[in-house]
Each structure stands twice: as C-alpha cells, then as structure tokens.
C-alpha positions as CSV (number, residue, x, y, z in Angstrom):
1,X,12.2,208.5,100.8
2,X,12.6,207.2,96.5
3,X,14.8,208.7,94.9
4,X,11.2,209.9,92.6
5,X,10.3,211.7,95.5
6,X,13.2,213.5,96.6
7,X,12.8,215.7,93.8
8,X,9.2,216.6,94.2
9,X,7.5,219.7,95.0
10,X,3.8,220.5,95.5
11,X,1.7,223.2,94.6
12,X,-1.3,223.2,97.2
13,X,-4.3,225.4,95.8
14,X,-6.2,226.8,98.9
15,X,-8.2,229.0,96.8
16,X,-11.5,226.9,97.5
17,X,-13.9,228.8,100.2
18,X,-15.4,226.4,102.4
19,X,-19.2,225.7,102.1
20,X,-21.6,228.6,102.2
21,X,-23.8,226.1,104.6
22,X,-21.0,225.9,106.9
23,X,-21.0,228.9,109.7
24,X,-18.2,231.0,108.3
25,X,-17.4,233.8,106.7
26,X,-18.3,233.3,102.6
27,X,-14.6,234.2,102.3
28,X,-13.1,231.9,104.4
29,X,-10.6,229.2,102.9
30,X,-11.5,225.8,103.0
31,X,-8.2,224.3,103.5
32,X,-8.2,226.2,107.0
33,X,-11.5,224.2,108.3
34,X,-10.3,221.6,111.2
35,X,-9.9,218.2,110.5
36,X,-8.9,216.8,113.7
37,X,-6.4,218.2,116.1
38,X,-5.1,220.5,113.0
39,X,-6.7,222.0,110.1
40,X,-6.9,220.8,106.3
41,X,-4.3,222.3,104.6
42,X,-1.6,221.5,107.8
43,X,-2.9,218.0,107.3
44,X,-1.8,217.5,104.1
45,X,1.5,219.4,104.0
46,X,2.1,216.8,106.8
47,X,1.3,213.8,104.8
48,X,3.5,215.6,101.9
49,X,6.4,215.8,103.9
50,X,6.5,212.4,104.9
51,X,5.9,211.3,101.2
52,X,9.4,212.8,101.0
53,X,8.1,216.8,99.3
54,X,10.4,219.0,100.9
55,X,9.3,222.1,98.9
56,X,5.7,223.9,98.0
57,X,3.8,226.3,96.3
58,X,1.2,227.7,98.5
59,X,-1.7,229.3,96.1
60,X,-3.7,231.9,98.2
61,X,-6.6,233.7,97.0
62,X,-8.7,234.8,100.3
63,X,-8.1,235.6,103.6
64,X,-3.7,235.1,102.9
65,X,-2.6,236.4,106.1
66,X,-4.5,234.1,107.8
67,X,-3.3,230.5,105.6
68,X,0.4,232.2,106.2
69,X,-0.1,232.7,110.1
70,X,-1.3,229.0,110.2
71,X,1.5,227.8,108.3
72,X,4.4,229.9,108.8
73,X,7.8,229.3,106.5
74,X,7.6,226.0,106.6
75,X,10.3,225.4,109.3
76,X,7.1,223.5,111.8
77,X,7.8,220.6,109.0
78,X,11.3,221.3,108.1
79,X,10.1,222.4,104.7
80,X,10.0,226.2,102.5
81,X,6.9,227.5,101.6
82,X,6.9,229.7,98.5
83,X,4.1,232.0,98.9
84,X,1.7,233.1,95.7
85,X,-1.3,235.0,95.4
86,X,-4.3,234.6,93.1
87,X,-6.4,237.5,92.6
88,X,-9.5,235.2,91.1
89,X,-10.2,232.0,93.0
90,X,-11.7,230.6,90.3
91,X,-8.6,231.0,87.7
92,X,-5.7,230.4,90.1
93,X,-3.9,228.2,88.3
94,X,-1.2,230.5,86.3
95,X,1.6,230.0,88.9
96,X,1.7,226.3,86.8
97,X,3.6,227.8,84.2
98,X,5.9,228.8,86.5
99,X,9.5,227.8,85.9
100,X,10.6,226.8,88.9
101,X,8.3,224.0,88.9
102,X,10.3,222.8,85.3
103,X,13.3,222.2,87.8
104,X,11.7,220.1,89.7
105,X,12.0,215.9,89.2
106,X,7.9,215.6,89.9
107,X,5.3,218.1,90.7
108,X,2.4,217.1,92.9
109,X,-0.8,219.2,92.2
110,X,-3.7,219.5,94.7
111,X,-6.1,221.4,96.2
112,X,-6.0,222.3,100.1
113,X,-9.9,221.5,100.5
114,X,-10.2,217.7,98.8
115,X,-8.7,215.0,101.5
116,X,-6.9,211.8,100.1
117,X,-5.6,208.8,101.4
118,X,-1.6,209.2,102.5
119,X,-1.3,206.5,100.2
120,X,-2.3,208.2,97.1
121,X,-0.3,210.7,98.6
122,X,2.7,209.0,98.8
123,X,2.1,207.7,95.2
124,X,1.5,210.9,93.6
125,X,5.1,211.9,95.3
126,X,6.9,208.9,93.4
127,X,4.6,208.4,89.6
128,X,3.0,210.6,87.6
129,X,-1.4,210.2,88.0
130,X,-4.3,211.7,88.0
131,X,-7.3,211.2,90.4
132,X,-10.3,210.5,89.5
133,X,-13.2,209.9,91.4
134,X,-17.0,209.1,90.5
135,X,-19.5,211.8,90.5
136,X,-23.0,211.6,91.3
137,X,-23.8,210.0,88.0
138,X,-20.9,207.4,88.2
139,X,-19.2,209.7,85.9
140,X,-15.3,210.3,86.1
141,X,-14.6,213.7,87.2
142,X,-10.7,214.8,88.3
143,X,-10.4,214.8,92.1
144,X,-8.2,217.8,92.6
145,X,-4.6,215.9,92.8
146,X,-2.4,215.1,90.3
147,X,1.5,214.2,89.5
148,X,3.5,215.5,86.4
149,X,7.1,215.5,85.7
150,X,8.3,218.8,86.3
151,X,10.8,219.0,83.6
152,X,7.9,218.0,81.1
153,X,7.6,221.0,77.7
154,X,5.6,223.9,78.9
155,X,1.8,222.3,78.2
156,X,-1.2,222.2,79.8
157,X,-0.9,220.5,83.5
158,X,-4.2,221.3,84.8
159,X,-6.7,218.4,84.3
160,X,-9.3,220.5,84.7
161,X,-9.8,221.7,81.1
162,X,-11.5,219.8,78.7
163,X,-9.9,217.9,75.9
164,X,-11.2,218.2,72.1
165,X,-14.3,215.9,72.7
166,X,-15.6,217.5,75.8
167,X,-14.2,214.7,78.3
168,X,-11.7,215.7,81.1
C-alpha cells in the first residue's frame, strides 16, 4: 500500500436499481446483483481494500437493510463502513459535502452498479481522475468513478454536473 492510498476513503453510491428488464423487484439495488461467487457491491469493496481504502461511505437509497445485511460493519474485509441514507436515488450525492471526507488524504467516488478494472481501481486509490468512457455516439460521458483530494475547498466533486458550456 502508497503512502497516497493509505489515506483514502470511498464513498460507494448503491443508489442505482438494477435493470427493470432484469427479473427483480423495480426496487432492488443494483450493486446487490451477483457477479460471480459474490455480488457487485462486495466485489468492489474487495478490490478497494486491496487498493489500500481502509474506510467508506456506503450511500443507500432502496432496500438498506438488505445492502447492510450483505455487508455487515465492515469487519469481513477488516474495514468500517459508515452508513448513509438517501431519500431520492436520483439526488444522492449530498453526503459529498460531508466533512469527514475533507480529512481524508484522497476520496475515491463510485457507484456500486458500474464495474472497473482493479487497476483503475488501484489508481483512483493513489491519483486524482476521472473516468470517462465512450457512449453510444463515441461521446465522452463520466463512468461513475472518480478520485479527489479530500482536503480540496468545499466545491463541486460530482462530475456529473455540467460545466458552463454544456460539457461534463
């Protein structure tokens, strides 16, 4: 583990509801679809916690009780889970301006139903980014993950706004 990343905590948005053409409840969380022998959301935290984040920010909108069953405290990874609710899952990100997340060295932003590669991972744990990825019309769009210094001045961390000229 960097010394970059010893410092980092995520926030982990599993606000997103999985596809409606998927057979599941409309308000089930995506991040607690299986990928594997786990599900989503457990998947990531694991590549987290071997990126060297040792501390998140789980944002919960639907069905909490059952994301906080899966997970637990955080002691199956040897890490602490900070629980926070969202009443809108389309608005969820308030808990940014949080000032816990100031303390922090980095803060790794993602969303608990968009897969990346344990490399960008492990990236986003030691340098500040933002993912992009190419739309349907080879248009940049922000993937969901992101990396900010944590003790940045309160300011917009949420790529998902768009600037002055209409561009994210």
């Amino acid at each position: 583990m960097t010394q970059a990343a010893a410092g980092a905590r995520a926030v982990l948005f599993a606000t997103p509801r999985a596809p409606s053409d998927l057979p599941v409840p409309a308000d089930f969380p995506a991040g607690l679809l299986p990928l594997g022998h786990a599900t989503l959301i457990e998947r990531l935290l694991e590549q987290l916690v071997r990126a060297g984040v040792a501390e998140f920010d789980i944002v919960a909108c639907d069905r909490p009780e059952a994301l906080r069953r899966e997970l637990g405290d955080g002691e199956r990874w040897g890490v602490r889970l900070n629980w926070h609710l969202a009443k809108d899952p389309a608005r969820p990100y308030a808990m940014l301006r949080s000032t816990a997340l100031r303390a922090a060295g980095r803060v790794v932003i993602g969303h608990a139903d968009r897969w990346i590669a344990p490399v960008a991972i492990r990236r986003l744990a030691q340098e500040d980014h933002l993912l992009m990825q190419l739309d349907g019309a080879d248009a940049p769009a922000w993937s969901g993950w992101a990396a900010v210094p944590g003790a940045a001045e309160p300011r917009p961390i949420c790529p998902c706004r768009k600037n002055r000229r209409g561009r994210i």
